[in-house]
C-alpha positions in Angstrom: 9.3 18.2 -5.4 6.6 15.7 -4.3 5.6 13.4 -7.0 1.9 11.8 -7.3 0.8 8.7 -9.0 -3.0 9.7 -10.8 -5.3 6.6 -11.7 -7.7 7.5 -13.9 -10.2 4.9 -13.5 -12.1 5.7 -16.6 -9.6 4.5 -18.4 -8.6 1.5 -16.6 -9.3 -1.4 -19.0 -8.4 -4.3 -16.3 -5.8 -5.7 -18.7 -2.8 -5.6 -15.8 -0.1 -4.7 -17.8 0.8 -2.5 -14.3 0.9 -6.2 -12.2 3.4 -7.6 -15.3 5.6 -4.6 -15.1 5.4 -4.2 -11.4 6.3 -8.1 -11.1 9.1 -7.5 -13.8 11.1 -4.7 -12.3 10.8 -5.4 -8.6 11.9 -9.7 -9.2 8.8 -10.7 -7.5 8.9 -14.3 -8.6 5.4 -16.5 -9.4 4.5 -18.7 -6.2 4.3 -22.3 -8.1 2.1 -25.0 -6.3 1.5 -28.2 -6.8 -2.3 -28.2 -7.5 -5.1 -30.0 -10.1 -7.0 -27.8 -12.6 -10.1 -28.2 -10.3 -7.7 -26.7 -6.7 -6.9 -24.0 -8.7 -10.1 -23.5 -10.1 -12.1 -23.0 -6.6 -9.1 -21.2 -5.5 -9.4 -18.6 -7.7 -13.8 -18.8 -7.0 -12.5 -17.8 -3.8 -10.5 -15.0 -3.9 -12.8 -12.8 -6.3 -13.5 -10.0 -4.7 -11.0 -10.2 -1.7 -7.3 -8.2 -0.9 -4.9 -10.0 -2.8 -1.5 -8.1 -1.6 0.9 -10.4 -0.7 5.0 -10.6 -0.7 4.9 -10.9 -4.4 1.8 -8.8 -5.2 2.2 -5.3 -5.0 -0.5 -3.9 -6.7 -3.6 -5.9 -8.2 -7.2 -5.1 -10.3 -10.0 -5.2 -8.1 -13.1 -6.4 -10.3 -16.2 -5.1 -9.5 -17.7 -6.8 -12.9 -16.5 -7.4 -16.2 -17.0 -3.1 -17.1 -15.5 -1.8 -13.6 -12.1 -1.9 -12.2 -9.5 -0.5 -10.4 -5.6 -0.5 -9.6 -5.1 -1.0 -6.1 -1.4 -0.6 -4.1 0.1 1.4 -1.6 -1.6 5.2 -1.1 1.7 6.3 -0.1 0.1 8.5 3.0 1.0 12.2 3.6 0.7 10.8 7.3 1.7 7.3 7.1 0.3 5.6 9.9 2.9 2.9 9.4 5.5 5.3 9.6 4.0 6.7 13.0 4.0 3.3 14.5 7.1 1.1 13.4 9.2 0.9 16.2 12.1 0.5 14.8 11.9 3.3 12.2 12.0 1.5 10.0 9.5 3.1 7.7 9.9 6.6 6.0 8.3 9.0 4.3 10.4 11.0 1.5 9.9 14.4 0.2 9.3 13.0 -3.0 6.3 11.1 -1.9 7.3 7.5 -2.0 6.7 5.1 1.8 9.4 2.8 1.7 10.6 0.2 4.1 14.4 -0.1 5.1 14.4 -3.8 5.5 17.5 -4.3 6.7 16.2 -1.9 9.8 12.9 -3.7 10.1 12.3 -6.3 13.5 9.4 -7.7 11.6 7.4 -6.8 14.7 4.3 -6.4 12.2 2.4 -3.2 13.3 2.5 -1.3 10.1 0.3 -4.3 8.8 -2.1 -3.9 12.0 -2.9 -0.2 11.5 -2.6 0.6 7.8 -6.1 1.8 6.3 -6.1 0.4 3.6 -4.9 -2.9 4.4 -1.6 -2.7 2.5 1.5 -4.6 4.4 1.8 -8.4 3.5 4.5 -10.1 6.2 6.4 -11.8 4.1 8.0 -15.4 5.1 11.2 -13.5 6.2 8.7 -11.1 8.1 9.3 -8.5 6.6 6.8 -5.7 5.5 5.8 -6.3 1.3 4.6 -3.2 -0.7 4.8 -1.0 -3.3 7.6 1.5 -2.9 6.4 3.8 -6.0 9.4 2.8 -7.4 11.4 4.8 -5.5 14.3 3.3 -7.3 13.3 5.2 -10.8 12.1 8.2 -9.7 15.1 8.9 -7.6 16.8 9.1 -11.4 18.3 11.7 -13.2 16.6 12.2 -15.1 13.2 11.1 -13.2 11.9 7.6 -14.6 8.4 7.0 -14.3 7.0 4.0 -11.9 6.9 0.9 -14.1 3.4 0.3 -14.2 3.2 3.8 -15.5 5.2 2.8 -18.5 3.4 -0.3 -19.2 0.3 0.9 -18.9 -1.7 0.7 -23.1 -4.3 2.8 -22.2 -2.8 5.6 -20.0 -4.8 5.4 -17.2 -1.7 5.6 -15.0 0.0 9.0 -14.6 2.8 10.4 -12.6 4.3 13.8 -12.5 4.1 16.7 -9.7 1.8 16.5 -7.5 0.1 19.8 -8.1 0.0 18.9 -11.4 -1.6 15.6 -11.2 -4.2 17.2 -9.0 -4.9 20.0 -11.8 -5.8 17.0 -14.0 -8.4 15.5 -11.3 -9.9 18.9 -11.0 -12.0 17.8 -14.1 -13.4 15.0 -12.8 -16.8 14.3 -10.9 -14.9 12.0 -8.2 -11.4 12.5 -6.7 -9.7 10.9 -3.8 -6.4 11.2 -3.0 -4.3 14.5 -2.8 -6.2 16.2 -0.4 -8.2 17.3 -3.8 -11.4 18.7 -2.5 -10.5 17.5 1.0 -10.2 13.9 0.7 -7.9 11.7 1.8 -4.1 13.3 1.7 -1.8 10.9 -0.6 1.0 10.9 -3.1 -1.5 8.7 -5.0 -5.4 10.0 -6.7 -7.6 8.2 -7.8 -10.5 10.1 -10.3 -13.2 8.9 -12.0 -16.7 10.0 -13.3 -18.3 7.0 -11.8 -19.3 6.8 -8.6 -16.5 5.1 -6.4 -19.2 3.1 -4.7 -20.0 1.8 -7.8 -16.6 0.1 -8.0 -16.3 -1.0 -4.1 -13.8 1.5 -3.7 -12.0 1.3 -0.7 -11.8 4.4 1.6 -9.2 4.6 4.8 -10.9 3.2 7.3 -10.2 6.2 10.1 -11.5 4.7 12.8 -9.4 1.7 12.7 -6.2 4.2 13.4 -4.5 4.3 16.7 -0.8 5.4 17.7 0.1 1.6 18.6 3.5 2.9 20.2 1.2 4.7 22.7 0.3 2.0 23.8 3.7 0.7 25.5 2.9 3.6 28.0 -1.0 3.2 27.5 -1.9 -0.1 26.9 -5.3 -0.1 28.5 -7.7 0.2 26.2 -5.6 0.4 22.9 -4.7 -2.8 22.9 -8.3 -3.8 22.8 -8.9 -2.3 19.6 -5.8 -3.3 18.1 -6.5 -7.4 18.8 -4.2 -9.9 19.7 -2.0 -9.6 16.9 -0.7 -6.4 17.4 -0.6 -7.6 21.2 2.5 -9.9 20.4 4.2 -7.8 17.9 4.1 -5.3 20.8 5.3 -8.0 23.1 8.1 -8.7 20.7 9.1 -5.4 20.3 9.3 -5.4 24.4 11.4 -7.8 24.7 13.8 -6.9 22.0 13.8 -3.3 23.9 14.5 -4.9 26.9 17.7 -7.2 25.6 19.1 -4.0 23.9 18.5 -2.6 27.4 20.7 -5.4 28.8 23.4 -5.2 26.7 24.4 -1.6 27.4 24.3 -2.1 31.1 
């Protein structure tokens, strides 16, 4: 049975309990540096309001002001575009809902970070693909255990069940995405809310930014362009690594 995560943004106090817990159970350690009061001070001016996944950040608050926020990590696609383009399949999607990566399979060729949506994948220094897996570890469990942000959460705004009954409990709200409730976006996670979601600079898949990059090893005219030259080298790399494997069977 598919499982779905539900944020209820009305509840969401912004205390991130879910970052702790997530932190916690997956071993992502602190990054220490060696900076002044003052270094750390403008470095933290400048991230407000900016994506702060990285390979020890799996989910994060995004801070619209000091009454508005919102948990932000992996959608979890029904149609993961990273799952489409990793060339070395590296990347699936399970019946229970969860995107994982196999790291031990992934080149660290990088596309899944070029056409995600929502901006998700963080290479990290090993370059390898960082994100939240749902915690794919739990709610494999018999019996299921919830993700652990779910379980941290004080002021359940965090739910997790079946997906057709997480989206029975966003049929009461004003604003739904995720699910394919009212056809939005299809996910394993929602997100509801009787606010606005541009109120809260909710972020939306950006559909036009989605391409088949793998097409474009037989098609790269034109693709290519609107990938950049970042997904020009990973496709590059993956080329050559192709071509070596080709070798080495001849």
């Amino acid at each position: 049975m598919t499982k779905s995560l539900l944020i209820d943004l009305d509840k969401c106090t912004g205390c991130r309990s879910c970052i702790v817990a997530c932190k916690s159970w997956n071993k992502l350690e602190p990054k220490i540096e060696n900076r002044n009061q003052d270094e750390v001070r403008k470095a933290v001016e400048k991230a407000k309001g900016t994506d702060k996944f990285s390979d020890n950040e799996f989910t994060y608050i995004h801070e619209k002001d000091i009454k508005n926020f919102y948990k932000r990590q992996c959608m979890h696609c029904d149609d993961p575009q990273c799952v489409k383009n990793c060339p070395a399949h590296a990347i699936v999607k399970y019946d229970n809902g969860a995107v994982v990566v196999d790291r031990n399979k992934c080149e660290g060729v990088g596309l899944c970070a070029q056409v995600c949506p929502f901006d998700v994948p963080v290479m990290d220094e090993n370059k390898k693909p960082a994100k939240c897996t749902l915690c794919y570890d739990r709610i494999t469990q018999n019996p299921v255990l919830d993700p652990a942000c779910v379980k941290a959460c004080p002021s359940k705004a965090l739910k997790f069940g079946d997906i057709d009954e997480m989206k029975q409990y966003a049929s009461k709200f004003k604003y739904v995405y995720g699910g394919g409730v009212n056809n939005s976006y299809n996910s394993s996670v929602i997100y509801a809310s009787n606010m606005p979601f541009e109120n809260i600079d909710f972020k939306v898949a950006e559909i036009h930014n989605i391409v088949n990059v793998l097409d474009a090893i037989k098609h790269p005219v034109g693709v290519l362009s609107i990938l950049g030259g970042a997904a020009l080298v990973g496709l590059k790399i993956y080329g050559d690594r192709k071509k070596k494997v080709q070798e080495g069977e001849k």
